[in-house]
N, C-alpha and C positions, 0 to 999 in steps of 0.2 A: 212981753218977751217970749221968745220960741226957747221951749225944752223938746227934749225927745223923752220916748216913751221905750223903755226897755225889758224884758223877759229875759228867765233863764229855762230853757226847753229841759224838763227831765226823761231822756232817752227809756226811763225804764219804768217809769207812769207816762208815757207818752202824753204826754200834758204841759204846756207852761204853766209856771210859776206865777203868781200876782204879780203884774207890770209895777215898775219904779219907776222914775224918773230925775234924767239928770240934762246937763247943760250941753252934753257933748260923748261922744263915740269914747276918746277916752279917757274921762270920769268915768266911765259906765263900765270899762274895761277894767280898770284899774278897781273897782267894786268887788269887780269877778274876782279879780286875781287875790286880792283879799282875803275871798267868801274861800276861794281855793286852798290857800296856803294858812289858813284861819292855826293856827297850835291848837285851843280849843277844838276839838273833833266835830263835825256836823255832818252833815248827806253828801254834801258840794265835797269838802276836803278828804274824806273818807272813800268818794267814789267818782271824783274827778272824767274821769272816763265816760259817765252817762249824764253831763251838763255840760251844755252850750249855752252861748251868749248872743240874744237876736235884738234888732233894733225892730222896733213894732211902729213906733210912729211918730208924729212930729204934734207937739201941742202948742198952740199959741194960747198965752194966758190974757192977755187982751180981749182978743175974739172970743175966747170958749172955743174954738173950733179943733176936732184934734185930727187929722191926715193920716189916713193911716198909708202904711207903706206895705202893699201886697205884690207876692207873700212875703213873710217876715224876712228882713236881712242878717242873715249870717256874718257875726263879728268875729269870735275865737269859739275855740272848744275848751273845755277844762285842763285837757290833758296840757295841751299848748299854753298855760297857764302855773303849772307845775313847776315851784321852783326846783332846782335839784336839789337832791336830797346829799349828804356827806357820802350815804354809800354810792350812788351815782358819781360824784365825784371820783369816787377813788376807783373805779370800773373805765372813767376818762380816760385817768393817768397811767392805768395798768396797759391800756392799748397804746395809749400814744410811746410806753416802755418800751409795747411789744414791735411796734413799729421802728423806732431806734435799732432797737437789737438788730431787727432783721434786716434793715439801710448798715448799718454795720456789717453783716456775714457777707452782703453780696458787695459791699466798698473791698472787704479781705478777696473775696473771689478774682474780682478787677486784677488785683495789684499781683 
């Protein structure tokens, strides 16, 4: 069976991480997003901003043989990963108010 071989790049050790490995793009995604949004605090959740997610390369477990994919491919960054947070949320709603309001002054101006 072929797995792929995955990294999380740290922007700020400019160094990846120990590769993993999963079945597919996104298992491996969905990892990140995890490691991101973790409640328990860590590097990844704490500093989302300087972690990205690279595919490094293709392993076949039959063969032994592993392929690499150069250079690594860029999947997501952390930030893109971020779920929102309640206060993000209510910074949505306050614009999307503020937008009403103001489709309201200039629908009053119209008329």
């Amino acid at each position: 069976m072929k797995v792929n071989m995955y990294s999380i790049y740290d922007e700020a050790a400019t160094a990846y991480i120990s590769p993993f490995s999963m079945h597919n793009d996104g298992l491996a995604i969905r990892a990140f997003q995890d490691n991101v949004n973790a409640k328990d605090e860590n590097n990844i959740s704490k500093h989302p901003e300087h972690f990205s997610l690279f595919k490094l390369a293709e392993y076949d477990d039959a063969t032994g043989v592993i392929q690499p994919i150069t250079p690594p491919k860029f999947l997501v960054g952390g930030v893109e990963m971020k779920n929102a947070t309640e206060e993000s949320n209510i910074i949505a709603e306050i614009k999307t108010l503020k937008a009403y309001i103001t489709s309201m002054q200039q629908l009053k101006e119209i008329k």
